[in-house]
PDB file of the backbone (N, CA, C, O) and the ligand in Angstrom, with CONECT records:
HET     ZN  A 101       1
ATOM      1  N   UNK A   1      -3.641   3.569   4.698  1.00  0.00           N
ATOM      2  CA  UNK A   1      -3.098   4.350   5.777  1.00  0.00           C
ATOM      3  C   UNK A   1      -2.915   3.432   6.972  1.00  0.00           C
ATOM      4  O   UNK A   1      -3.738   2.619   7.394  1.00  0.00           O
ATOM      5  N   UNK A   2      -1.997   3.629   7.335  1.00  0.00           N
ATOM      6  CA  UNK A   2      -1.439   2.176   9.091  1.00  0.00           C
ATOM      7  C   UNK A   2      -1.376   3.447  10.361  1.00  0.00           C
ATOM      8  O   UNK A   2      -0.740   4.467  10.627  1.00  0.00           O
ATOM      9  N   UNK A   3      -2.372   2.699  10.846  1.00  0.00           N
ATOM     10  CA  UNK A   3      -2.145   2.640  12.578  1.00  0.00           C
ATOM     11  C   UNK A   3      -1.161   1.752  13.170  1.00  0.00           C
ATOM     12  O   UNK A   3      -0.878   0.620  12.776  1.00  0.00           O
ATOM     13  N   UNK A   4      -0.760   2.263  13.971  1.00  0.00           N
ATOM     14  CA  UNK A   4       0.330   1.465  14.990  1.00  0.00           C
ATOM     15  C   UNK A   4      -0.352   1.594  16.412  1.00  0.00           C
ATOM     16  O   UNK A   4      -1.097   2.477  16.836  1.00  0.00           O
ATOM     17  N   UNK A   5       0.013   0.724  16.874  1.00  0.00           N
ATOM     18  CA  UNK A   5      -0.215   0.885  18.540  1.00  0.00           C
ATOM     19  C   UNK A   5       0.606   1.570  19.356  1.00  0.00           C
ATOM     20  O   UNK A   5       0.295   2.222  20.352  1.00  0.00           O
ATOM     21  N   UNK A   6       1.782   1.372  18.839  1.00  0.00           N
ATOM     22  CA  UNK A   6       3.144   2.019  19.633  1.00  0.00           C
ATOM     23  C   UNK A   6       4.198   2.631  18.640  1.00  0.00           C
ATOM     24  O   UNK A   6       4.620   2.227  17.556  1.00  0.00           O
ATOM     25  N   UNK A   7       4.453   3.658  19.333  1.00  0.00           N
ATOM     26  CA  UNK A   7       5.533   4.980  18.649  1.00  0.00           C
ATOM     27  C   UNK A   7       6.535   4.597  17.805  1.00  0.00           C
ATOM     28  O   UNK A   7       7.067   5.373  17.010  1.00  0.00           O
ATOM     29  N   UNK A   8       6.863   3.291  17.945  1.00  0.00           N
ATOM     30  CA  UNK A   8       8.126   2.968  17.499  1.00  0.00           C
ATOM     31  C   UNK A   8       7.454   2.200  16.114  1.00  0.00           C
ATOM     32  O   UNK A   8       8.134   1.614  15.272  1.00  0.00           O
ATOM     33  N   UNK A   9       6.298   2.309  16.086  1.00  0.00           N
ATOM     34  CA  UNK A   9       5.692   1.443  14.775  1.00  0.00           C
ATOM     35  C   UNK A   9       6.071   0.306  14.518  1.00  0.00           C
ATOM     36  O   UNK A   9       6.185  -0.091  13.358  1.00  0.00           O
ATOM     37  N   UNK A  10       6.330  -0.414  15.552  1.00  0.00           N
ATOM     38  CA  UNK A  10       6.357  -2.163  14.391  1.00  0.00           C
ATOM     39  C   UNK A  10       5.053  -2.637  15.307  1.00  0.00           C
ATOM     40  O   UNK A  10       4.620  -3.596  14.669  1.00  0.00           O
ATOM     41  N   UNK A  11       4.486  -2.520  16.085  1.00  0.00           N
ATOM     42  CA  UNK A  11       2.936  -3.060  16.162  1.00  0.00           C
ATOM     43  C   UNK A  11       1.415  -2.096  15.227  1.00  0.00           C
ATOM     44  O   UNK A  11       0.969  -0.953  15.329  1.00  0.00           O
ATOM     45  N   UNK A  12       1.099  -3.136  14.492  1.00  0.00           N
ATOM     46  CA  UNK A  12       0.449  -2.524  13.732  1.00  0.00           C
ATOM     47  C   UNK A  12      -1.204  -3.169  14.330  1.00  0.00           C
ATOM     48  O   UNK A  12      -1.720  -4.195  14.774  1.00  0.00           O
ATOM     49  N   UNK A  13      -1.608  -1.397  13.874  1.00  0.00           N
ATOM     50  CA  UNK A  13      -3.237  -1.714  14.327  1.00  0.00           C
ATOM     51  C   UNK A  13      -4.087  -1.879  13.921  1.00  0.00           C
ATOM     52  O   UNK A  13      -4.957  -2.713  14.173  1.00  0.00           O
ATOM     53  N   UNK A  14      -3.983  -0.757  12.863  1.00  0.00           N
ATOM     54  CA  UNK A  14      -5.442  -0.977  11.330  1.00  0.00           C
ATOM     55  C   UNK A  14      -4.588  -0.883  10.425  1.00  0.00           C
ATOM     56  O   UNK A  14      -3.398  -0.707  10.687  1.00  0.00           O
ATOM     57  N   UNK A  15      -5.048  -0.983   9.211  1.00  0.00           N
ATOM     58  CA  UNK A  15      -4.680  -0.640   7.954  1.00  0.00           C
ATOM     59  C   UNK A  15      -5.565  -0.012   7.223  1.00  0.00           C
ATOM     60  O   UNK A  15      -5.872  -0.994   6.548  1.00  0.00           O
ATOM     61  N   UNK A  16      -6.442   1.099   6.671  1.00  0.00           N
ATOM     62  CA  UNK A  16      -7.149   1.282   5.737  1.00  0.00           C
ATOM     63  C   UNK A  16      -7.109   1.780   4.650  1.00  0.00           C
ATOM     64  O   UNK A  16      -6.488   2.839   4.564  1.00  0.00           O
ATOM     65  N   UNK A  17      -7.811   1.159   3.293  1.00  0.00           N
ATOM     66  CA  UNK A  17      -7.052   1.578   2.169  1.00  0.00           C
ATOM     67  C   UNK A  17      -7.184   2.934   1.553  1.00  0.00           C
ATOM     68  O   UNK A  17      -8.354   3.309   1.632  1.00  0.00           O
ATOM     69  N   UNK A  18      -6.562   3.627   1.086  1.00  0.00           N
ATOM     70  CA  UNK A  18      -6.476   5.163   0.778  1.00  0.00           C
ATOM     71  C   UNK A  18      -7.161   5.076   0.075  1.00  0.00           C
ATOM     72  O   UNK A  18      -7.978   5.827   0.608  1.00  0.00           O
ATOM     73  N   UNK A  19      -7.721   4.713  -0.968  1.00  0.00           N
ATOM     74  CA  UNK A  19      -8.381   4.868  -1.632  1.00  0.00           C
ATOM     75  C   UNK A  19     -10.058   4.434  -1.603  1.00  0.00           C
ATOM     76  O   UNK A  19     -10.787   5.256  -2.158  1.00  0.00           O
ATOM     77  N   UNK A  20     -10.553   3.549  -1.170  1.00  0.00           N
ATOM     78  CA  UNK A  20     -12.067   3.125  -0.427  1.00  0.00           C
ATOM     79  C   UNK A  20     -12.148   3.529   0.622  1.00  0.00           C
ATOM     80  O   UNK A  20     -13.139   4.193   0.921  1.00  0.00           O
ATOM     81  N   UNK A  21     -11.125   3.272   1.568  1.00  0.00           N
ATOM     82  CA  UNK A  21     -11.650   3.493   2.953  1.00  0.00           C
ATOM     83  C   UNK A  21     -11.712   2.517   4.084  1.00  0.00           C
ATOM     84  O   UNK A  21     -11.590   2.580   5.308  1.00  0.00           O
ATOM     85  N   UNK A  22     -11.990   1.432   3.046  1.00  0.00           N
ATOM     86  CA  UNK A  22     -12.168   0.087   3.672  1.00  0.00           C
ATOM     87  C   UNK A  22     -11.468  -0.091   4.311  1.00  0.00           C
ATOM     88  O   UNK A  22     -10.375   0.335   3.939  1.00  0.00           O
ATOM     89  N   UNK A  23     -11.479  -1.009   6.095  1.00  0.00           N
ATOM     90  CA  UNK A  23     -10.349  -1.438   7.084  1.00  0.00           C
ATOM     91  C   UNK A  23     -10.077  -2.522   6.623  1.00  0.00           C
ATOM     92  O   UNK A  23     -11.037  -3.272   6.447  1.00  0.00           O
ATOM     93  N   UNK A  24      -9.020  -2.912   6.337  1.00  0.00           N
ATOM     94  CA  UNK A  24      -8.334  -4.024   5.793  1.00  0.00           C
ATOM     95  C   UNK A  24      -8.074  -5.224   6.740  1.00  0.00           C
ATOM     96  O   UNK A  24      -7.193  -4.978   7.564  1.00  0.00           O
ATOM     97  N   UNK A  25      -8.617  -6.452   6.829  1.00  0.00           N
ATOM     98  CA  UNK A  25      -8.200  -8.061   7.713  1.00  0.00           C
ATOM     99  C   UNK A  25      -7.206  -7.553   8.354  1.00  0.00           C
ATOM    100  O   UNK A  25      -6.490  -6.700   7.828  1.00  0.00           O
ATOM    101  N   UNK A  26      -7.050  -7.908   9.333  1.00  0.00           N
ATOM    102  CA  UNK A  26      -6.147  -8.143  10.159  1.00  0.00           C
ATOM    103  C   UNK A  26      -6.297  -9.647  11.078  1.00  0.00           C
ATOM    104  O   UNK A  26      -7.284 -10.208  11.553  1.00  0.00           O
ATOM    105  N   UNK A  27      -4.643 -10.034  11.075  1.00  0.00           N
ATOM    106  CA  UNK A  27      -4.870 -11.549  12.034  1.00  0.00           C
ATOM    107  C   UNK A  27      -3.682 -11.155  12.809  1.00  0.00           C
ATOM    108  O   UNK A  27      -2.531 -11.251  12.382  1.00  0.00           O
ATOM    109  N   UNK A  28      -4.097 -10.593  14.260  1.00  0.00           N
ATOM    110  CA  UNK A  28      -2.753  -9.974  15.146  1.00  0.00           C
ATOM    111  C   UNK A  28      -2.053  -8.937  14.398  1.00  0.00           C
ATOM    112  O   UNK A  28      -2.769  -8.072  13.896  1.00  0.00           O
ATOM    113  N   UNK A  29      -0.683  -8.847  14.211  1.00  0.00           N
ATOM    114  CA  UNK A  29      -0.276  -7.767  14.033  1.00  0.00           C
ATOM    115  C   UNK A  29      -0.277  -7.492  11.966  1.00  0.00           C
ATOM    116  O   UNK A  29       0.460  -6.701  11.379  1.00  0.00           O
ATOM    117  N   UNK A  30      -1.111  -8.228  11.441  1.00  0.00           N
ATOM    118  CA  UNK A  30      -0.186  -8.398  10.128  1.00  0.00           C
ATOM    119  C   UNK A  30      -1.843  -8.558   9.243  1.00  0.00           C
ATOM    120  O   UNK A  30      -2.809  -9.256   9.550  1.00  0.00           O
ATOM    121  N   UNK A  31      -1.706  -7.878   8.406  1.00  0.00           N
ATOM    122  CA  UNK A  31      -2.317  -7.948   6.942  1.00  0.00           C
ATOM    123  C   UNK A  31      -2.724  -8.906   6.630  1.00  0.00           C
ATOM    124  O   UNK A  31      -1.880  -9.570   6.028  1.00  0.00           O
ATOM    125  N   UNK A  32      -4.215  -9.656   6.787  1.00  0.00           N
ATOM    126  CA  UNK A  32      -4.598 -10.565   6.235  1.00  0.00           C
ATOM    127  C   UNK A  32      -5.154 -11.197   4.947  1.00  0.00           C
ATOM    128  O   UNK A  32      -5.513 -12.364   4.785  1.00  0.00           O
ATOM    129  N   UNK A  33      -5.150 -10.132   4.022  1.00  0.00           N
ATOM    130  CA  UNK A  33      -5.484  -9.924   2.536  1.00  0.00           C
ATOM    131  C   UNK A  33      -4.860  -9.142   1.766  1.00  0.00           C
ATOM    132  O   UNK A  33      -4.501  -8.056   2.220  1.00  0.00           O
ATOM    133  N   UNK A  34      -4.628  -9.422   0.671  1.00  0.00           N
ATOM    134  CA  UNK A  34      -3.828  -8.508  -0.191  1.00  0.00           C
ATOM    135  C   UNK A  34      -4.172  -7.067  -0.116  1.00  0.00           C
ATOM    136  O   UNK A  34      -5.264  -6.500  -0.089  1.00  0.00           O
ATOM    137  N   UNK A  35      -2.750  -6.550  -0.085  1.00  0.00           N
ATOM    138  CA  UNK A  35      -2.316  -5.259  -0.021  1.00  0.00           C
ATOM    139  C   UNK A  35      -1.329  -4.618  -0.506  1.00  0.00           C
ATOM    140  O   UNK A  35      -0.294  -5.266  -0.656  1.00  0.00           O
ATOM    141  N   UNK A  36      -1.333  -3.206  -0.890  1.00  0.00           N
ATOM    142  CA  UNK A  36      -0.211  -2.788  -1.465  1.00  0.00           C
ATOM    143  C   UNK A  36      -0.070  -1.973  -1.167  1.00  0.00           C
ATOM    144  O   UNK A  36      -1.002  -1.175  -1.265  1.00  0.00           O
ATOM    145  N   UNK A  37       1.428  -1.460  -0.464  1.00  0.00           N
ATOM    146  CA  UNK A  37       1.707  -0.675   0.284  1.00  0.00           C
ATOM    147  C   UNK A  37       2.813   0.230  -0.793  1.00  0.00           C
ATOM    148  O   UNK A  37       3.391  -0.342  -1.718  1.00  0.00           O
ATOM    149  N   UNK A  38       2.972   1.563  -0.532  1.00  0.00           N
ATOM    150  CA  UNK A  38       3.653   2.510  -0.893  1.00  0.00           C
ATOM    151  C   UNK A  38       4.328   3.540  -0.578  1.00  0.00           C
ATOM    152  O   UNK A  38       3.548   4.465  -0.353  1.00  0.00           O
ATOM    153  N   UNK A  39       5.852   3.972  -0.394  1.00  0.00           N
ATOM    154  CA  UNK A  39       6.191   4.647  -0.062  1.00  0.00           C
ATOM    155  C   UNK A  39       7.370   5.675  -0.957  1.00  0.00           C
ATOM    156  O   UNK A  39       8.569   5.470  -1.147  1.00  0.00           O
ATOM    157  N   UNK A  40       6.707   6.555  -1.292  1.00  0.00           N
ATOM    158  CA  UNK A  40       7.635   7.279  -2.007  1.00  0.00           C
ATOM    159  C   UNK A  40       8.648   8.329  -1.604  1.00  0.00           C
ATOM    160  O   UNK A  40       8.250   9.321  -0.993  1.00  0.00           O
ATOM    161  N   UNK A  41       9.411   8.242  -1.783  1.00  0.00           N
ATOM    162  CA  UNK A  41      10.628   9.606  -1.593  1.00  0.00           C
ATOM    163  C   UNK A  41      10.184  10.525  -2.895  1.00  0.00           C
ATOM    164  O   UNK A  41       9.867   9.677  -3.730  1.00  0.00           O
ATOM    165  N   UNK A  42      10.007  11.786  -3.473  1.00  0.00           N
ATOM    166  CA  UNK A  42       9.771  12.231  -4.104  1.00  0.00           C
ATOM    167  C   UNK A  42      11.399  13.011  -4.611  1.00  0.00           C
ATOM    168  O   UNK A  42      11.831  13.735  -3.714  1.00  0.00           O
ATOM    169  N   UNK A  43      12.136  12.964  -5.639  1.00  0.00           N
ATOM    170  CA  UNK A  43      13.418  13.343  -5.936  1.00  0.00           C
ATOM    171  C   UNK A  43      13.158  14.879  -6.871  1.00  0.00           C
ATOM    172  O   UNK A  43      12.194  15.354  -7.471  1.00  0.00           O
ATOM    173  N   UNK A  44      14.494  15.295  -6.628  1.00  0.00           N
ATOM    174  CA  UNK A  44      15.260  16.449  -6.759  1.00  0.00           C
ATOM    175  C   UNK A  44      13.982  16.756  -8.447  1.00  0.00           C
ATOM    176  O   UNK A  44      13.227  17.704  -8.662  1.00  0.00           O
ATOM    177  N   UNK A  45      14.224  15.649  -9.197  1.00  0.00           N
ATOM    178  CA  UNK A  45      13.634  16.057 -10.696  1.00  0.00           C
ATOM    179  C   UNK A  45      12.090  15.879 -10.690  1.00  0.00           C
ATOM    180  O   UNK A  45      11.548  15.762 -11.789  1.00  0.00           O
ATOM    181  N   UNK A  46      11.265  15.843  -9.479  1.00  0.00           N
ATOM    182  CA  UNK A  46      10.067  15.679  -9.540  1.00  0.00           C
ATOM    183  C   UNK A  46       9.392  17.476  -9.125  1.00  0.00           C
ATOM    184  O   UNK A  46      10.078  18.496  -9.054  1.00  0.00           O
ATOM    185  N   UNK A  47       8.205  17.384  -8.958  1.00  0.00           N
ATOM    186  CA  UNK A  47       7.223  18.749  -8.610  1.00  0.00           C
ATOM    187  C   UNK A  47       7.210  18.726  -7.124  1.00  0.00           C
ATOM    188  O   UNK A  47       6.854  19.675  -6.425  1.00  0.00           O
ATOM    189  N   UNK A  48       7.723  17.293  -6.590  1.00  0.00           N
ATOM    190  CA  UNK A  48       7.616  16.984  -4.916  1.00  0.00           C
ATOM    191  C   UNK A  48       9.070  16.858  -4.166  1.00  0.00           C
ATOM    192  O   UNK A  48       9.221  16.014  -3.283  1.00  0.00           O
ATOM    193  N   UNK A  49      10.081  17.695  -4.538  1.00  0.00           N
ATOM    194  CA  UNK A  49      11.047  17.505  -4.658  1.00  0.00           C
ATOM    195  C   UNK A  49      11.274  17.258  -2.406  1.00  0.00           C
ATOM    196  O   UNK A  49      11.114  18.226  -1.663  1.00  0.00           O
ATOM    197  N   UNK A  50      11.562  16.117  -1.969  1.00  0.00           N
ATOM    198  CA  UNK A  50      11.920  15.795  -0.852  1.00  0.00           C
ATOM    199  C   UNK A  50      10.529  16.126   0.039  1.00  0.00           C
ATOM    200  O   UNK A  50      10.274  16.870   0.986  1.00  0.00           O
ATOM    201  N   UNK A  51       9.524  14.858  -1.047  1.00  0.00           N
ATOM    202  CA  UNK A  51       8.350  14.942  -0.235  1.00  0.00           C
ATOM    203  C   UNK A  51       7.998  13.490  -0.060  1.00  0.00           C
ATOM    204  O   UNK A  51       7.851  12.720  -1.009  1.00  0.00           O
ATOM    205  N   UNK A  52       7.883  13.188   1.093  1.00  0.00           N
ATOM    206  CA  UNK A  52       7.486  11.458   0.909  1.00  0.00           C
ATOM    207  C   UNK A  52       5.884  11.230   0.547  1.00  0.00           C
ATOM    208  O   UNK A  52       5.222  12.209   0.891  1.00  0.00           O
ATOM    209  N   UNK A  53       5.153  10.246  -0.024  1.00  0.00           N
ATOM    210  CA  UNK A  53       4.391   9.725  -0.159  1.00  0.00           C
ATOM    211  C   UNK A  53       4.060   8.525   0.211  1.00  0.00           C
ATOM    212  O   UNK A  53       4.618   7.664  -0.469  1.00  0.00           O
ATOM    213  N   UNK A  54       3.001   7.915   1.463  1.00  0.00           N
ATOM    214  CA  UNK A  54       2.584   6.788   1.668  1.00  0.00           C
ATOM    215  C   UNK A  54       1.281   6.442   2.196  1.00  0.00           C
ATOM    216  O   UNK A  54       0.594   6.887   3.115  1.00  0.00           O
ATOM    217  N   UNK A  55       1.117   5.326   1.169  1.00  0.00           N
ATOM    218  CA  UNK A  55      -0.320   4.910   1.011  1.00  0.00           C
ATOM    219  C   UNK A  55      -0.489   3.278   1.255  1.00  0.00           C
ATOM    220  O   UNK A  55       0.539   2.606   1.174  1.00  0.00           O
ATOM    221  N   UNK A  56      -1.736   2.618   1.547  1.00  0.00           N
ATOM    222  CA  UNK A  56      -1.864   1.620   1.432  1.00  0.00           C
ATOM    223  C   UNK A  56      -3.376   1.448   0.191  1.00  0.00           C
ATOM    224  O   UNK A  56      -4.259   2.285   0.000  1.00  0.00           O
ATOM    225  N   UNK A  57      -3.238   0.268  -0.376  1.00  0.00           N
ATOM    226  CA  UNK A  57      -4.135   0.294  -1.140  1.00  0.00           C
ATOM    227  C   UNK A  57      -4.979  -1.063  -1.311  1.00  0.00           C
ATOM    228  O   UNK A  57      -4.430  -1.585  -2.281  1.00  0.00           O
ATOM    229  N   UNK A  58      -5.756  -1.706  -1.003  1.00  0.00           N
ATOM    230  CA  UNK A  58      -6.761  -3.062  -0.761  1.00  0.00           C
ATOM    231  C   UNK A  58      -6.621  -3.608  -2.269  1.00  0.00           C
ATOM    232  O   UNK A  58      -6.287  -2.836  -3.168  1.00  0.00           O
ATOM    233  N   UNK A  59      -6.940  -5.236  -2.559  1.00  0.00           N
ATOM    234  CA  UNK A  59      -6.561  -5.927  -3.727  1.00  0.00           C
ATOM    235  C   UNK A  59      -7.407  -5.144  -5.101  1.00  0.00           C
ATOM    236  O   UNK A  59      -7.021  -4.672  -6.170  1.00  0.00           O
ATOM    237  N   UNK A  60      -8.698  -5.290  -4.457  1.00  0.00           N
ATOM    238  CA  UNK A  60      -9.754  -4.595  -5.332  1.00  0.00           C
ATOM    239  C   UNK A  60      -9.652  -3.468  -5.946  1.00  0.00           C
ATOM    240  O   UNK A  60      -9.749  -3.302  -7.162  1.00  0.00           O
ATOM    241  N   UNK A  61      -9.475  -2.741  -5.215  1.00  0.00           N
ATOM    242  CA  UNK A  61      -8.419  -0.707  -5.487  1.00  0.00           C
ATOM    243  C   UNK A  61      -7.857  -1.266  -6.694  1.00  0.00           C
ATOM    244  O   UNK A  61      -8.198  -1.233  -7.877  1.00  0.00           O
ATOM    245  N   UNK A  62      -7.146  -1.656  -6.224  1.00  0.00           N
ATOM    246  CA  UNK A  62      -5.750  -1.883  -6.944  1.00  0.00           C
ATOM    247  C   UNK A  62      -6.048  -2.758  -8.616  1.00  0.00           C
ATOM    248  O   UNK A  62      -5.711  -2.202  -9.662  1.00  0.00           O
ATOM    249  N   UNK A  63      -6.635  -3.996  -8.608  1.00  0.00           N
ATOM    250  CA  UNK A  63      -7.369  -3.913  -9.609  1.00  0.00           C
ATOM    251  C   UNK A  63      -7.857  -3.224 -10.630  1.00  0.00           C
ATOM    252  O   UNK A  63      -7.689  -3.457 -11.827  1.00  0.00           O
ATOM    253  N   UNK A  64      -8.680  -2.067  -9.957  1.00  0.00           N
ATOM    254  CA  UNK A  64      -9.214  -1.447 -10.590  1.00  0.00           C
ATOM    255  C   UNK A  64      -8.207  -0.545 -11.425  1.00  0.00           C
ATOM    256  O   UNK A  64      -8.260  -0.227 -12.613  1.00  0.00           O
ATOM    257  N   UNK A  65      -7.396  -0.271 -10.574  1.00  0.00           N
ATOM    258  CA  UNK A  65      -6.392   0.731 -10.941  1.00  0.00           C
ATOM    259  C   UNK A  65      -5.469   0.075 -12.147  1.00  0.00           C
ATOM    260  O   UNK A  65      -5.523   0.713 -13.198  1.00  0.00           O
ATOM    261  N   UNK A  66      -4.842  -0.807 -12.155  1.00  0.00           N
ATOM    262  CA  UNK A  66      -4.002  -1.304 -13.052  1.00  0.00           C
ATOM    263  C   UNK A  66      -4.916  -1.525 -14.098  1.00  0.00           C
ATOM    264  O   UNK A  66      -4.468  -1.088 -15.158  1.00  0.00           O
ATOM    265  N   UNK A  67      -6.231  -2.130 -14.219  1.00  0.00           N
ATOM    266  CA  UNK A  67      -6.952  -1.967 -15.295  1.00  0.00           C
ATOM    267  C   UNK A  67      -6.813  -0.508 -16.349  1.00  0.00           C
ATOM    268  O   UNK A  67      -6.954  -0.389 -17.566  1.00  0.00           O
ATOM    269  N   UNK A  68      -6.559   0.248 -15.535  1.00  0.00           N
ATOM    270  CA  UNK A  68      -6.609   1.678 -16.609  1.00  0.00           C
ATOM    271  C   UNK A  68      -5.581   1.702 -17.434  1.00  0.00           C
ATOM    272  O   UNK A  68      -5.535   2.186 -18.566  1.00  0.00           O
ATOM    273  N   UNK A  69      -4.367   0.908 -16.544  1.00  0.00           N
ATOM    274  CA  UNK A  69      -3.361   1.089 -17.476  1.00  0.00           C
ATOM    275  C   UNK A  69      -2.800   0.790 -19.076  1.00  0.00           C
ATOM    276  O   UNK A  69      -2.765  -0.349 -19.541  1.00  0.00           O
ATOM    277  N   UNK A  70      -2.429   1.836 -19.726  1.00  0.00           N
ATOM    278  CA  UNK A  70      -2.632   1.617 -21.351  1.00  0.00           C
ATOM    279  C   UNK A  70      -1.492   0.348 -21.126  1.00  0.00           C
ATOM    280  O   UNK A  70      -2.110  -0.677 -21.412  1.00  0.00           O
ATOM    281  N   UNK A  71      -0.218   0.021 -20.771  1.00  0.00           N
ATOM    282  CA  UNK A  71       0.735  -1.209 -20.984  1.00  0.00           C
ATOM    283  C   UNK A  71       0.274  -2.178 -19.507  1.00  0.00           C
ATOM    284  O   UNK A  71       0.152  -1.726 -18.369  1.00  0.00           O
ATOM    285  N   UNK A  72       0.125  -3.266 -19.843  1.00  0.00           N
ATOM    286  CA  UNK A  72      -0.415  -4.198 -18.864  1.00  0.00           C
ATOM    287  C   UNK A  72       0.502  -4.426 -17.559  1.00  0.00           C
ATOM    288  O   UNK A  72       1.565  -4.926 -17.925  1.00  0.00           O
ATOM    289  N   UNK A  73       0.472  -4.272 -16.434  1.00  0.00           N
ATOM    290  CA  UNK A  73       1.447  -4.971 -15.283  1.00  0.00           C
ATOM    291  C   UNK A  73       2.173  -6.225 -16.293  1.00  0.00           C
ATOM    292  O   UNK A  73       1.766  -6.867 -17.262  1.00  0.00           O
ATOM    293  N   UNK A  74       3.775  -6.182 -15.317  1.00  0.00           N
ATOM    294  CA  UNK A  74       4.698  -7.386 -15.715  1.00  0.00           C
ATOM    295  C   UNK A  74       4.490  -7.806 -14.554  1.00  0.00           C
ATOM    296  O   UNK A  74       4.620  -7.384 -13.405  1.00  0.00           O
ATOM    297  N   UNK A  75       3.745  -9.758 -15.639  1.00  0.00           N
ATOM    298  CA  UNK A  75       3.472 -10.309 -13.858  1.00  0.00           C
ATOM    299  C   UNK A  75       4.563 -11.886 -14.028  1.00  0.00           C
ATOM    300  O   UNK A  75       4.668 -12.302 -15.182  1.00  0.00           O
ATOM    301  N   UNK A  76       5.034 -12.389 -13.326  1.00  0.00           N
ATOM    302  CA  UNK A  76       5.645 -13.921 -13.305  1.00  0.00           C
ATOM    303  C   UNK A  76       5.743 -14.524 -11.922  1.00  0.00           C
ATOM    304  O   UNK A  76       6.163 -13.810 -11.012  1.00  0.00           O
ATOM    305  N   UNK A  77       5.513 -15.348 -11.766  1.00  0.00           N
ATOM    306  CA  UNK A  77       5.065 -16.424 -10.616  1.00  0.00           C
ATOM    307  C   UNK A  77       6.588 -15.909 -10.059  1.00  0.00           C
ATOM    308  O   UNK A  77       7.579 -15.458 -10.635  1.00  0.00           O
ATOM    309  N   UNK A  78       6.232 -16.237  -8.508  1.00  0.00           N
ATOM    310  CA  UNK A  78       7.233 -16.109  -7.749  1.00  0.00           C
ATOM    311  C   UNK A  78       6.551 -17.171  -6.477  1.00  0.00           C
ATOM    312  O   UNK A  78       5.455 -17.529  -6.046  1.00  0.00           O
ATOM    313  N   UNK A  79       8.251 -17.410  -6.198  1.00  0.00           N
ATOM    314  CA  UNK A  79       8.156 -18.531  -5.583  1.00  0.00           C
ATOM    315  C   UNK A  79       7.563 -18.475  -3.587  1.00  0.00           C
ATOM    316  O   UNK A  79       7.145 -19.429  -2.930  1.00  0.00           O
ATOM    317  N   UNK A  80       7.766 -16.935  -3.095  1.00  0.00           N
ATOM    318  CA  UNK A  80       7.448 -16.802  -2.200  1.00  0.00           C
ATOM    319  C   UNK A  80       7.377 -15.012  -1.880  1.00  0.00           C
ATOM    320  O   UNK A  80       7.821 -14.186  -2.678  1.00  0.00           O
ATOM    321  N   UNK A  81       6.812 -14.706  -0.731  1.00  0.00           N
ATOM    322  CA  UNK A  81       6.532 -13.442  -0.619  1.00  0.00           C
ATOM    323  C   UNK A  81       7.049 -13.097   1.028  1.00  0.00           C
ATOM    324  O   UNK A  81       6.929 -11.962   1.488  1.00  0.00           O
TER     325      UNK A  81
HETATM  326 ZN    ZN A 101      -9.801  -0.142  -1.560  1.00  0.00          ZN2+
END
């Protein structure tokens, strides 16, 4: 979940992850440890039809989470982020 400082949201204040709780690094305005952020539009063929969804989620969370999954993440080196 992101705090902002200001209305217009591009200064960011906290980050904490939806799922632990945990406040996530920060160095000035920006994410200092892995994170995964999410934002869903929910469409016409879903149960959430024109509902957004957004979450942030810490490296560890996230870990854990893809572990459950029965087909493994597709992972390949990339050259920058
Ligand atoms: Zn977490």
């Amino acid at each position: 979940m992101r705090f902002y400082k200001d209305k217009e949201k591009k200064k960011l204040e906290k980050v904490l992850c939806n799922c632990c709780g945990r406040e996530l690094s920060m160095t000035g305005n920006f994410v200092s440890e892995g994170v995964l952020h999410v934002c869903k539009d929910w469409g016409f063929f879903s149960e959430k039809d024109l509902v957004r969804h957004e979450f942030d989620m810490c490296e560890q969370c996230y870990d854990k989470m893809v572990a459950e999954f029965q087909i493994p993440v597709t992972e390949r080196e990339v050259l920058e982020v």
